[in-house]
Biopython code that builds the backbone (N, CA, C, O; Angstrom):
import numpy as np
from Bio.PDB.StructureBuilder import StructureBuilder

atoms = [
    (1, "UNK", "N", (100.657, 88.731, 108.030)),
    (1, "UNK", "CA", (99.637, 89.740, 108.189)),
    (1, "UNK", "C", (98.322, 89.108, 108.661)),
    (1, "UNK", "O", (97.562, 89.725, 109.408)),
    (2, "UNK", "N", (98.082, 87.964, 108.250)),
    (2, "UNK", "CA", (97.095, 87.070, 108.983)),
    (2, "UNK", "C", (96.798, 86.903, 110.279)),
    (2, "UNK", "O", (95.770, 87.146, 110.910)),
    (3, "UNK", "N", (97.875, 86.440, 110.602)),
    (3, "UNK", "CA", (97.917, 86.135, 111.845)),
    (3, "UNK", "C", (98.045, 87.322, 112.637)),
    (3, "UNK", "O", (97.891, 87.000, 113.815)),
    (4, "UNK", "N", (98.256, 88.538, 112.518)),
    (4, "UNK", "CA", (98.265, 89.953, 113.286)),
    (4, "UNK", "C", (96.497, 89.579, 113.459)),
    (4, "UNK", "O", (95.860, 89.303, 114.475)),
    (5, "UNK", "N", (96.111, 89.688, 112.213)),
    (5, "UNK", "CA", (94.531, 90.584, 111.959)),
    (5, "UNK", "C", (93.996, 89.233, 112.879)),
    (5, "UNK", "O", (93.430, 89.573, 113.918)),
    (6, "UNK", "N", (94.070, 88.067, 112.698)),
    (6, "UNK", "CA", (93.409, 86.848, 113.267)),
    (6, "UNK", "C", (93.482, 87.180, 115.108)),
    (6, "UNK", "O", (92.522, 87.165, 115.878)),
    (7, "UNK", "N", (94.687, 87.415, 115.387)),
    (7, "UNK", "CA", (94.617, 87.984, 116.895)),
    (7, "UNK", "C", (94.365, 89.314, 117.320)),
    (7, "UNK", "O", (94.082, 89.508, 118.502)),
    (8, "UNK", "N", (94.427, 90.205, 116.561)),
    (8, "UNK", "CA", (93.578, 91.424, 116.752)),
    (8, "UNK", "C", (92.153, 91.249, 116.994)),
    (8, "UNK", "O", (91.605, 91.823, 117.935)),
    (9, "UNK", "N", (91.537, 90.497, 116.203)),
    (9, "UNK", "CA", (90.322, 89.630, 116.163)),
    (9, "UNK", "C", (90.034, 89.285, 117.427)),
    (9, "UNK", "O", (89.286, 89.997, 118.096)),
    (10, "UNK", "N", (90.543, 88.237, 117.888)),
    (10, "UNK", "CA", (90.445, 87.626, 119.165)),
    (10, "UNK", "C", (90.483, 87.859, 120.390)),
    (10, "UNK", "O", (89.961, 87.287, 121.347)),
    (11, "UNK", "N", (91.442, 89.147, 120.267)),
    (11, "UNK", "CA", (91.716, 90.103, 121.405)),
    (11, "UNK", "C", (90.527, 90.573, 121.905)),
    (11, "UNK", "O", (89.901, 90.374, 122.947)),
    (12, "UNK", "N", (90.299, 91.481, 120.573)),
    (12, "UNK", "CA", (88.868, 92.177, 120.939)),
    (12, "UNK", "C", (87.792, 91.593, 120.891)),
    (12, "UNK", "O", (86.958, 92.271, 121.492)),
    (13, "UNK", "N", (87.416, 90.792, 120.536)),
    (13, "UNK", "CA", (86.260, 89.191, 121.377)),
    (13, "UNK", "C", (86.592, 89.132, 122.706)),
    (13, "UNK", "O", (85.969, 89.539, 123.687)),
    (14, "UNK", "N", (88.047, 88.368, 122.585)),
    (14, "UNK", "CA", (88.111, 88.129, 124.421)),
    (14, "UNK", "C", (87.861, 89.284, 125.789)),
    (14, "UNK", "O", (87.609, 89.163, 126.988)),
    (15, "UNK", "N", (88.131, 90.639, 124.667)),
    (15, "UNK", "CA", (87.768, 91.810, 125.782)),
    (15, "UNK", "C", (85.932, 91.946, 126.093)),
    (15, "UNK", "O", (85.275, 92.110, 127.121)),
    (16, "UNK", "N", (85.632, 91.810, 124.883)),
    (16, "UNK", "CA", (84.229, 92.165, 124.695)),
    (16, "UNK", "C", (83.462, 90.778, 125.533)),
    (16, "UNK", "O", (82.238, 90.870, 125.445)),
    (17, "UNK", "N", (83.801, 89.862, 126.109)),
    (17, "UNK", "CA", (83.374, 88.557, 126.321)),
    (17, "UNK", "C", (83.791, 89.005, 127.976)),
    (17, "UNK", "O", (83.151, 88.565, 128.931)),
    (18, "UNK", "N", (84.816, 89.828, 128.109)),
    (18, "UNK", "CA", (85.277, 89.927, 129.327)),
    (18, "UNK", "C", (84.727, 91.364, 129.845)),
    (18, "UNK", "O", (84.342, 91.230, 131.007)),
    (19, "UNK", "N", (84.641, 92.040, 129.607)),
    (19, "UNK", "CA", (83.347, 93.346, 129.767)),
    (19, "UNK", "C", (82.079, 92.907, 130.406)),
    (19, "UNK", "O", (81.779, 92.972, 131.598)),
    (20, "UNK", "N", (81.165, 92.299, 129.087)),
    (20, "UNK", "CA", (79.975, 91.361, 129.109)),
    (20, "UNK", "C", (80.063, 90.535, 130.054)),
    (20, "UNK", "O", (79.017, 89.887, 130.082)),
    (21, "UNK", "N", (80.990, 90.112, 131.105)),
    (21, "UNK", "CA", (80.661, 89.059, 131.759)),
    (21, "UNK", "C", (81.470, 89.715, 133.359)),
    (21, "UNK", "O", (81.916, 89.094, 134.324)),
    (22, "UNK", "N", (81.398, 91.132, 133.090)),
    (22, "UNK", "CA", (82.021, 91.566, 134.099)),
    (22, "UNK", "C", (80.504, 91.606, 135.475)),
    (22, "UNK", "O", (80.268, 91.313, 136.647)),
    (23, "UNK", "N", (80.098, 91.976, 134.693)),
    (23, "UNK", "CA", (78.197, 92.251, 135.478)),
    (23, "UNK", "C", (78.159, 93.704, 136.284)),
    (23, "UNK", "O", (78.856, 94.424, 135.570)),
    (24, "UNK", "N", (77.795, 94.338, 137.178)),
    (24, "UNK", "CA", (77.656, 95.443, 137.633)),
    (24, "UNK", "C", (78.977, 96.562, 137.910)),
    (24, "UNK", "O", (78.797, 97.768, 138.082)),
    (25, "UNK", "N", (80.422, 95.838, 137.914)),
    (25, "UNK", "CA", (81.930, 96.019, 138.804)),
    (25, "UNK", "C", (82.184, 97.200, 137.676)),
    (25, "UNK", "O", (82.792, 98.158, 138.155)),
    (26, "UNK", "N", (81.936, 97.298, 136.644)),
    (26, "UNK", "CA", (82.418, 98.104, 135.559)),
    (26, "UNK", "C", (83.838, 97.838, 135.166)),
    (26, "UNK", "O", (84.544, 98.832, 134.996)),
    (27, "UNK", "N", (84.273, 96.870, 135.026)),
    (27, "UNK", "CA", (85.506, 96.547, 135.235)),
    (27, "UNK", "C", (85.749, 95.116, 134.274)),
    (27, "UNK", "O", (84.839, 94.298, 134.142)),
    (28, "UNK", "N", (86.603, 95.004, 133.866)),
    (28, "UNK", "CA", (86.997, 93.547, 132.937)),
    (28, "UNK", "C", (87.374, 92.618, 133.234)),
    (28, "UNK", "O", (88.578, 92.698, 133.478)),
    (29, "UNK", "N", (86.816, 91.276, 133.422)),
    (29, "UNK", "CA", (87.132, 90.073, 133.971)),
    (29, "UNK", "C", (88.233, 90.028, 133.222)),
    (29, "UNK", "O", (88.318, 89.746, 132.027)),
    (30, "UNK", "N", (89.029, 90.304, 133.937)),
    (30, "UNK", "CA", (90.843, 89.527, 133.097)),
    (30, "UNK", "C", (91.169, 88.196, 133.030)),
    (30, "UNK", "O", (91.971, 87.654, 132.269)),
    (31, "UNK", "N", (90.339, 87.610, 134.070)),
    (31, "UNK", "CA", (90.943, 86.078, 133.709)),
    (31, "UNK", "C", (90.333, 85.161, 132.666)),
    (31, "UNK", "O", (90.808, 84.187, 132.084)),
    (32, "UNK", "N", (88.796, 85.919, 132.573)),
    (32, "UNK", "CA", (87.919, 85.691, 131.482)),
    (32, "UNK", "C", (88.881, 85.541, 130.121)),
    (32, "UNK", "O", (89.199, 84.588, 129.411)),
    (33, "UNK", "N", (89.260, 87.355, 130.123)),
    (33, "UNK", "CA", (89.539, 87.615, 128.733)),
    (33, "UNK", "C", (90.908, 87.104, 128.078)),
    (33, "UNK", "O", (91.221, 87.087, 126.887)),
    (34, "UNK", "N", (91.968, 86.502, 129.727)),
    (34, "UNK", "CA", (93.027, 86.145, 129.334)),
    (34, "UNK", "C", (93.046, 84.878, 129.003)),
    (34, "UNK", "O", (93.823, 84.662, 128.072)),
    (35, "UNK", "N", (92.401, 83.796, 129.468)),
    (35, "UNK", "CA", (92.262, 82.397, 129.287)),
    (35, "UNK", "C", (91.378, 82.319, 127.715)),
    (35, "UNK", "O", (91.428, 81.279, 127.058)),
    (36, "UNK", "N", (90.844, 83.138, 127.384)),
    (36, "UNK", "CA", (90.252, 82.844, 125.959)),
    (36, "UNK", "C", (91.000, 83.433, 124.997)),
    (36, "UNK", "O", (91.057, 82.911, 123.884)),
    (37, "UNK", "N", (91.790, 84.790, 125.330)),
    (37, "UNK", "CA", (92.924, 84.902, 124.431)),
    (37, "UNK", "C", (93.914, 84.155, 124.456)),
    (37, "UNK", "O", (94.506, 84.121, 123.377)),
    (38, "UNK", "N", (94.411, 83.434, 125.384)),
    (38, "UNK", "CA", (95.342, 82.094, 125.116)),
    (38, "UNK", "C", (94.626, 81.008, 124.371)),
    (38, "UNK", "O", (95.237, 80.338, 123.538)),
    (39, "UNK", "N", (93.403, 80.809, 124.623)),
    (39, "UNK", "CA", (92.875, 79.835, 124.022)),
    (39, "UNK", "C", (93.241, 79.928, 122.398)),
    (39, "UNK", "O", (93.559, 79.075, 121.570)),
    (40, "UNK", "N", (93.057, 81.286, 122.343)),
    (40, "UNK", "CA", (93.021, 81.868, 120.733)),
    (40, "UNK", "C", (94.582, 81.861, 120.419)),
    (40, "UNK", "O", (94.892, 81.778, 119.231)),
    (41, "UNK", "N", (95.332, 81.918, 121.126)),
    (41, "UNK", "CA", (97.157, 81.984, 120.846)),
    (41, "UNK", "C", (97.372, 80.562, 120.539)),
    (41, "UNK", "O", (98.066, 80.133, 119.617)),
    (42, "UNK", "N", (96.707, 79.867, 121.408)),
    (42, "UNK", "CA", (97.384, 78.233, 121.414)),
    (42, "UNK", "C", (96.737, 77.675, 120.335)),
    (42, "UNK", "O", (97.177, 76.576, 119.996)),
    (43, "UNK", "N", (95.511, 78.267, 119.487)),
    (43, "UNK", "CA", (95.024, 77.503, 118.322)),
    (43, "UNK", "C", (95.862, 78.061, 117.204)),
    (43, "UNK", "O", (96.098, 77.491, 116.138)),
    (44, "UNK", "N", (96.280, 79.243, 117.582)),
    (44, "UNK", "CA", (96.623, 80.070, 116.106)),
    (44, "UNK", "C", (98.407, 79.368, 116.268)),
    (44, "UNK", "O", (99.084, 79.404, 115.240)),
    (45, "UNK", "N", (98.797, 79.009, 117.044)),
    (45, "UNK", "CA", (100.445, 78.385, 117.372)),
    (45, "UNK", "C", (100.184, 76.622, 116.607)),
    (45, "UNK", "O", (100.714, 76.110, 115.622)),
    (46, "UNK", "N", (99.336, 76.182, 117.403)),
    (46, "UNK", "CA", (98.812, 74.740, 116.682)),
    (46, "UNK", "C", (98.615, 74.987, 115.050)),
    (46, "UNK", "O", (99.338, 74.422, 114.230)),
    (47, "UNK", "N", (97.646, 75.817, 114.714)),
    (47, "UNK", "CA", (97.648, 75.628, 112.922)),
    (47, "UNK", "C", (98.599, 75.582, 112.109)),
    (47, "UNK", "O", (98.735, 74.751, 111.211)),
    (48, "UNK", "N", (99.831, 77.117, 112.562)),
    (48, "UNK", "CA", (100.764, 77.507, 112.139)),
    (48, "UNK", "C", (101.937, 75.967, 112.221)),
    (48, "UNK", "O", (102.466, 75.591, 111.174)),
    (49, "UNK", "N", (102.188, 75.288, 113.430)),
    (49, "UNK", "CA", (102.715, 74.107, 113.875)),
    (49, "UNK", "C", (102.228, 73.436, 112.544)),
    (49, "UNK", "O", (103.052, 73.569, 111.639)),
    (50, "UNK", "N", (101.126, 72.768, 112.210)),
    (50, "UNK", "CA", (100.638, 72.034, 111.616)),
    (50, "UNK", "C", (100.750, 72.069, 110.093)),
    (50, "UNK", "O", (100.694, 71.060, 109.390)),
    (51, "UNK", "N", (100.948, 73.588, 109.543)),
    (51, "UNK", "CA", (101.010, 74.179, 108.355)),
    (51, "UNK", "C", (102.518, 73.490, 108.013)),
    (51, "UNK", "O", (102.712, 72.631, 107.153)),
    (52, "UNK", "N", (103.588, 74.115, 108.951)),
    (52, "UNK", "CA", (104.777, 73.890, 108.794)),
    (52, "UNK", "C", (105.404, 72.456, 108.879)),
    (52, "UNK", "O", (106.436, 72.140, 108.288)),
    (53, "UNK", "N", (104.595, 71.537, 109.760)),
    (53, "UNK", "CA", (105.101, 70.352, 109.310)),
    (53, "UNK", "C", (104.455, 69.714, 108.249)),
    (53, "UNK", "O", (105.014, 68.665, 107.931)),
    (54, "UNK", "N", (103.063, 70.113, 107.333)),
    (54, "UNK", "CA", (103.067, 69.786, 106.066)),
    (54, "UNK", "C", (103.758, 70.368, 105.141)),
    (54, "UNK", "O", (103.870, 69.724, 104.098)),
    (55, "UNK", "N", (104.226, 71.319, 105.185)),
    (55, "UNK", "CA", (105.190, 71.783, 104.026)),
    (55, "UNK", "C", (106.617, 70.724, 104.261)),
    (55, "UNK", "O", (107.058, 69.931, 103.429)),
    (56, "UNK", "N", (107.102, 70.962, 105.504)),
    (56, "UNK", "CA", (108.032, 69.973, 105.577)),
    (56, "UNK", "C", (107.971, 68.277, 104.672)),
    (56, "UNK", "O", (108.853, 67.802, 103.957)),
    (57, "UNK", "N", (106.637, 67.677, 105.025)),
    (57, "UNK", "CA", (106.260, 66.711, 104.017)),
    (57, "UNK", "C", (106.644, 66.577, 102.950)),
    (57, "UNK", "O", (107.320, 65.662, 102.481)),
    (58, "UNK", "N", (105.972, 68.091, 102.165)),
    (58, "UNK", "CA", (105.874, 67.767, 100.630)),
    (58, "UNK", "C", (107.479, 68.104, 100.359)),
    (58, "UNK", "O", (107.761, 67.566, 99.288)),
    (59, "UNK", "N", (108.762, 68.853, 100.960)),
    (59, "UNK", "CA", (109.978, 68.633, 100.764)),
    (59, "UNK", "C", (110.604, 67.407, 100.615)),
    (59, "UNK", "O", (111.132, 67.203, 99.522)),
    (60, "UNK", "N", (110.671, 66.481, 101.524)),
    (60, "UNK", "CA", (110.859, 64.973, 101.457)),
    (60, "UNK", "C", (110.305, 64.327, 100.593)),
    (60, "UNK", "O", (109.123, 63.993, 100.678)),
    (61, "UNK", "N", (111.274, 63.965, 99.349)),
    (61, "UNK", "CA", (110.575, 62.818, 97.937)),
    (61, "UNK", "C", (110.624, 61.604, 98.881)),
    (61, "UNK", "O", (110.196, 60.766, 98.088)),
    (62, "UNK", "N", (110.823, 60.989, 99.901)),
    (62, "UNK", "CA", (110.457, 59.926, 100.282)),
    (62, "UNK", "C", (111.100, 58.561, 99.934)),
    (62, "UNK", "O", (110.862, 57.411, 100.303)),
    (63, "UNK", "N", (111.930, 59.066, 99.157)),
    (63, "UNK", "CA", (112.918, 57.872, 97.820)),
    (63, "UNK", "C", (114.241, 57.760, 98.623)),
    (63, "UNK", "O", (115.179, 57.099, 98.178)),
]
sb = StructureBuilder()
sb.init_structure("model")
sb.init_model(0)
sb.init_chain("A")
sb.init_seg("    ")
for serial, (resi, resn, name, xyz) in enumerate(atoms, 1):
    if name == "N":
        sb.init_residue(resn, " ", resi, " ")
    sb.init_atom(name, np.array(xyz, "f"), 0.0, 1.0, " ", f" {name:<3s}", serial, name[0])
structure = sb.get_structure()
């Protein structure tokens, strides 16, 4: 459920960032809003990555 609300989040930043930076066209820079919503996919894929190979860790007694 996190991760829905965390990119729901981001979405609507990257639109609002892509609006705002449209300038007079009335229209939405898409490449704006798509390259910063990937930005936001590829961090939220990296944490999740990162989460899961520490749990993996603490499974392995190491013995």
């Amino acid at each position: 459920m996190r991760l829905f609300f965390t990119l729901a989040f981001f979405a609507a930043l990257s639109l609002a960032v892509g609006i705002m930076l449209s300038g007079d066209d009335q229209d939405v820079d898409w490449l704006v809003a798509g390259g910063l919503f990937g930005v936001a996919l590829a961090g939220e894929g990296v944490r999740l990555w990162l989460r899961r190979g520490r749990a993996r860790s603490r499974e392995s007694s190491g013995i």
